[in-house]
C-alpha positions in Angstrom: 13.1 -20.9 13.3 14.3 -18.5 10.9 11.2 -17.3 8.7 13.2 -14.5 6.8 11.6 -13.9 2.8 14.2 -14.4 1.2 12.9 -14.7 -2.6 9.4 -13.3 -3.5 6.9 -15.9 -2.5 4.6 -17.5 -5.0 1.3 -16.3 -4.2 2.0 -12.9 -4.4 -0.4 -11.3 -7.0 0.8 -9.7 -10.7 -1.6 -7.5 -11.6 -2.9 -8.7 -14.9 -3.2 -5.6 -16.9 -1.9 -3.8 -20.3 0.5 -1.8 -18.4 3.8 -0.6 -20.1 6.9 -3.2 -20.0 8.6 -0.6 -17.1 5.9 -0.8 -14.6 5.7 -3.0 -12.0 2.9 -3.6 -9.1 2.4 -6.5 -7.0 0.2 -7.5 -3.4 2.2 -9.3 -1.0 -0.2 -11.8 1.2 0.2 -13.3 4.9 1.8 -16.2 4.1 5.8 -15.9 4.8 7.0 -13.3 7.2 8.7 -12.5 10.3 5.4 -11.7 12.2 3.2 -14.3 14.3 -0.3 -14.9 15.1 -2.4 -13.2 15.3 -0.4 -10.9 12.6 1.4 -14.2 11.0 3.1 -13.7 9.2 3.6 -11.0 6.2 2.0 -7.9 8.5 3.2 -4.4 7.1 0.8 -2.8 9.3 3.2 -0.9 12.4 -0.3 0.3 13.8 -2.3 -3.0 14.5 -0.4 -4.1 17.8 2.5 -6.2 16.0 6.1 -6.0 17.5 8.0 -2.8 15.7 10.8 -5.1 15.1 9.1 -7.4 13.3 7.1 -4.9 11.2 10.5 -3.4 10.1 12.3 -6.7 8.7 8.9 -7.2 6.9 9.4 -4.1 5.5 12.9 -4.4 4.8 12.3 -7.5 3.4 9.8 -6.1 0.9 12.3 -3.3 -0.2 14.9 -5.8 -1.0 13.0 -8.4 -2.8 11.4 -5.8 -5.0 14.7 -3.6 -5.3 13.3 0.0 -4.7 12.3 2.1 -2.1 8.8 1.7 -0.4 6.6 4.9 0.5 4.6 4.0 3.3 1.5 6.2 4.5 -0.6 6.7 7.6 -4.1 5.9 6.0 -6.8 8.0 7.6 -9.5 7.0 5.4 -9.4 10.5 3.6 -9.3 11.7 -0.1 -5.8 13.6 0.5 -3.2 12.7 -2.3 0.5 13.1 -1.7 3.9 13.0 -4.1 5.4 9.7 -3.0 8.5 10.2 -0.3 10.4 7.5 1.3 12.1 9.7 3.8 9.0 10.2 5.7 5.7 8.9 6.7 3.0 11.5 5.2 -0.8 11.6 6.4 -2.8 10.8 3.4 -4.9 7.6 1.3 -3.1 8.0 -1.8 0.1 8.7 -3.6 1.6 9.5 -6.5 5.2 9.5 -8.1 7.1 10.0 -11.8 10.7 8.7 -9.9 12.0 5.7 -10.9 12.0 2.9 -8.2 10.3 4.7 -5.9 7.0 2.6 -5.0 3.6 3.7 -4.1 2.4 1.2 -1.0 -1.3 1.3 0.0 -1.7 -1.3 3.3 -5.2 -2.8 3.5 -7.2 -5.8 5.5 -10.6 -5.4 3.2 -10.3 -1.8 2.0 -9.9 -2.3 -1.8 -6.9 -0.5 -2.8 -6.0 0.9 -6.2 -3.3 1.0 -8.6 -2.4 3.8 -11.7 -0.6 4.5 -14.2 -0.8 5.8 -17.6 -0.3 4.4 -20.9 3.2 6.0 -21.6 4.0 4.6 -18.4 5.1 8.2 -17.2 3.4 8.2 -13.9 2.2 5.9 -10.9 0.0 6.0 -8.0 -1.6 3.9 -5.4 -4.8 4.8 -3.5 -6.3 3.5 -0.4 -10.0 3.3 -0.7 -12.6 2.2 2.0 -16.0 3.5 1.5 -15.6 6.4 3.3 -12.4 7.4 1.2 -14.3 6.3 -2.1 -17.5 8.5 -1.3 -15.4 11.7 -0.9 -13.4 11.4 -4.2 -10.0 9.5 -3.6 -9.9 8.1 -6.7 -11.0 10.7 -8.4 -8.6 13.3 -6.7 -5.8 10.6 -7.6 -6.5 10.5 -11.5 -6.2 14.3 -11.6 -2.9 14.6 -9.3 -1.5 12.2 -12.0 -1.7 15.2 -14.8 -2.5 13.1 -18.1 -5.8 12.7 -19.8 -8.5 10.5 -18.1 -8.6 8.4 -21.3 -4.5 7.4 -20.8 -5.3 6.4 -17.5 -5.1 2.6 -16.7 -6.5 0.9 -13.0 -5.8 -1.9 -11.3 -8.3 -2.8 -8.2 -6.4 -5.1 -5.7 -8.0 -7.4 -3.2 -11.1 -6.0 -1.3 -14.0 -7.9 0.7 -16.1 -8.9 -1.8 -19.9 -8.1 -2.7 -21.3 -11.1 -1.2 -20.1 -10.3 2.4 -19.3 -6.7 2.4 -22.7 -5.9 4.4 -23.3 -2.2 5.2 -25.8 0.6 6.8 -27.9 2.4 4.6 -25.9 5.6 5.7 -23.8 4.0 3.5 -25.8 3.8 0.3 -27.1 6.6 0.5 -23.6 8.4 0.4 -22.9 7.0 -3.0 -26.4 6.8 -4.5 -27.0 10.5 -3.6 -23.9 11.4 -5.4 -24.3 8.6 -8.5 -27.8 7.6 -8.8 -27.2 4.7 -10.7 -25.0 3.3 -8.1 -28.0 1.6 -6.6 -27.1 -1.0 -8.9 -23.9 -1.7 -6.5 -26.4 -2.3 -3.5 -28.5 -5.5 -2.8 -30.7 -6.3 0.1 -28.8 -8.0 3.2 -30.6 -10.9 5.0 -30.6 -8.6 8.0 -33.1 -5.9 7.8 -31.9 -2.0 7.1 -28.8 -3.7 5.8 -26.9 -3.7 2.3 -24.5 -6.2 0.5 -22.0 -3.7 -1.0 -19.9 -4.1 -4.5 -17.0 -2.0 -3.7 -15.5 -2.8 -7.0 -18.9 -1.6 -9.1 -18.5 1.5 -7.5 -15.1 2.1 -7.6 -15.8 1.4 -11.6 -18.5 3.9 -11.6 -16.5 6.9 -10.1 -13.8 6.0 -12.4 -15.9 5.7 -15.5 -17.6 9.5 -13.8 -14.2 11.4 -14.5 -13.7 9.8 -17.7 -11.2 7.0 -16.7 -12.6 3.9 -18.6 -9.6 1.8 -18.6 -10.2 -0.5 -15.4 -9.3 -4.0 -14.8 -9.0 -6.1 -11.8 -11.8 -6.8 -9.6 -13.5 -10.4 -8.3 -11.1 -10.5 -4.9 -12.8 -11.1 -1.7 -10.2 -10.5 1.2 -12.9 -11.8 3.9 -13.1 -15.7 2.5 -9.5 -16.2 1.1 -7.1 -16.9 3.8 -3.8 -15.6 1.5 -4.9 -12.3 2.7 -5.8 -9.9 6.2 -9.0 -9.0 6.6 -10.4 -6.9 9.7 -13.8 -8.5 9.4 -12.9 -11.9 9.7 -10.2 -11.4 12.4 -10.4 -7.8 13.9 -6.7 -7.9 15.4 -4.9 -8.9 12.2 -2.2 -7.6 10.1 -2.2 -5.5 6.8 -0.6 -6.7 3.4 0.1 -4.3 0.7 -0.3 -3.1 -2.9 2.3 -1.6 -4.7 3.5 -0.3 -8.0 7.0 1.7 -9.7 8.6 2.8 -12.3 11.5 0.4 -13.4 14.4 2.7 -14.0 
């Protein structure tokens, strides 16, 4: 059977946020897509183990249901920041762009990822952050490669695992409390000993808030217990939706 996207399906997310009339975003899920189990059926992912050929008609059938082009990146859970290209696959966990429907793409399976812009609606970006990219600055290193002031800045956080089930080491905690004391308040107890439940989105807010960007919305997703979306910690081969925002021309 034919299971072509042919319109946008309707359980893709909107960000709802007080972004300017000419900037769009949205997060595709698993629902309807060329792939099939265990990547069924959306995956964007062409390094989890899906066919190529399947990965790419995903693909192209993102490009032509949003009309613009799609920068895609090889996510090495790093802090780099890159200008958005669509000619080529660049190594980094964010992007940015001021072209007109070009679109930063951030793939994730329970990393939270991140969308910007600015007020004027001048500039866009996507970031991926896992914990390890968050500790080291991602976001933070994305708000200044988007050259306006912190206060312009608006955020959207995307579907992450959420604070109930995102259990990690202390190693962990201690990499974001060291730098941010008061993100303890992001960190409660685990049932398992020398474990933590982990609010990715608190402490995505709190670096945010840290560099002066105040203007956050989003949050309350949890990738792990709803089925729309891939998550690596409920099934560990799985696929890898995306997050994505442009500038309308």
């Amino acid at each position: 059977m034919d299971k072509k996207v042919a319109v946008q399906p309707d359980d893709w997310l909107i960000p709802d946020w007080p972004a300017p009339a000419h900037i769009r975003a949205c997060v595709t899920t698993s629902t309807t897509g060329a792939s099939v189990a265990p990547f069924a059926c959306f995956n964007l992912g062409d390094h989890v183990g899906d066919s190529p050929i399947q990965v790419q008609r995903n693909r192209a059938d993102l490009a032509n249901i949003l009309g613009c082009q799609l920068t895609w990146l090889e996510q090495v859970h790093g802090n780099h920041v890159v200008h958005a290209d669509a000619t080529q696959t660049l190594t980094a966990d964010a992007s940015v762009t001021r072209k007109p429907n070009l679109a930063c793409c951030i793939m994730s399976a329970d990393c939270l990822p991140v969308l910007f812009t600015d007020t004027a609606g001048s500039v866009v970006a996507a970031a991926h952050a896992g914990w390890r990219s968050l500790a080291t600055g991602v976001l933070e290193n994305t708000a200044a490669r988007m050259q306006v002031a912190p206060e312009d800045i608006l955020v959207w956080l995307g579907p992450a695992i959420g604070p109930a089930v995102f259990e990690v080491g202390a190693e962990v905690r201690a990499a974001f409390v060291q730098q941010h004391p008061h993100a303890r308040a992001a960190f409660v107890p685990s049932d398992n000993a020398e474990r933590w439940l982990a609010d990715i989105y608190q402490l995505a807010r709190i670096r945010l808030a840290a560099c002066g960007v105040q203007q956050v919305f989003g949050g309350g997703f949890c990738t792990m217990t709803d089925p729309r979306f891939y998550s690596y910690r409920r099934q560990s081969v799985t696929g890898r939706f995306a997050s994505l925002i442009w500038i309308l021309e």
